[in-house]
Residue, then its C-alpha position, 0 to 999 in steps of 0.5 A: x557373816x555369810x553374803x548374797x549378791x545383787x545380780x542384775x536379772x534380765x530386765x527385758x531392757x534395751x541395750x545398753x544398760x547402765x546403773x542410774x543411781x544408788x539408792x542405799x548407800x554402803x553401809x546402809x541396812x535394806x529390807x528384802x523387796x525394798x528398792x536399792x538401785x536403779x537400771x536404765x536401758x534406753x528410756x526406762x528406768x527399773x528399780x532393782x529390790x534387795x534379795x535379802x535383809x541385811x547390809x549394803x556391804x559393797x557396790x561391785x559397780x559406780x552409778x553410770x557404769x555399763x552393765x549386763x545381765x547377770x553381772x553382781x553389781x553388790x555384796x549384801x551381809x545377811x543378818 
């Protein structure tokens, strides 16, 4: 199966950034535009859409983990 990753866009967020919570669990289908994560830079917290429709294949980092812009954070399985 072919697979598109979540990449963290430039949010415009104050450093640093870290990822919050995980909202889809590996494994769990998502929906292209649906919420999957959450972001925090500073005092405000982003929630970051699926690029595509399929399966959360893998998360690439763990909620609290420091991020930067561009860093693949999962692995999507299109369907």
């Amino acid at each position: 199966m072919k697979g598109e990753d979540l990449v963290l866009p430039d949010l415009g967020l104050d450093e640093p950034i870290a990822l919050s919570l995980w909202l889809v669990k590996q494994g769990g289908r998502v929906v292209e535009g649906e919420p999957i994560a959450e972001v925090m830079g500073g005092e405000t917290t982003v929630d970051l859409p699926a690029p595509a429709d399929g399966v959360l294949a893998e998360h690439l980092v763990e909620e609290g983990d420091p991020l930067s812009v561009g860093q693949r954070l999962a692995v999507i399985e299109l369907c």
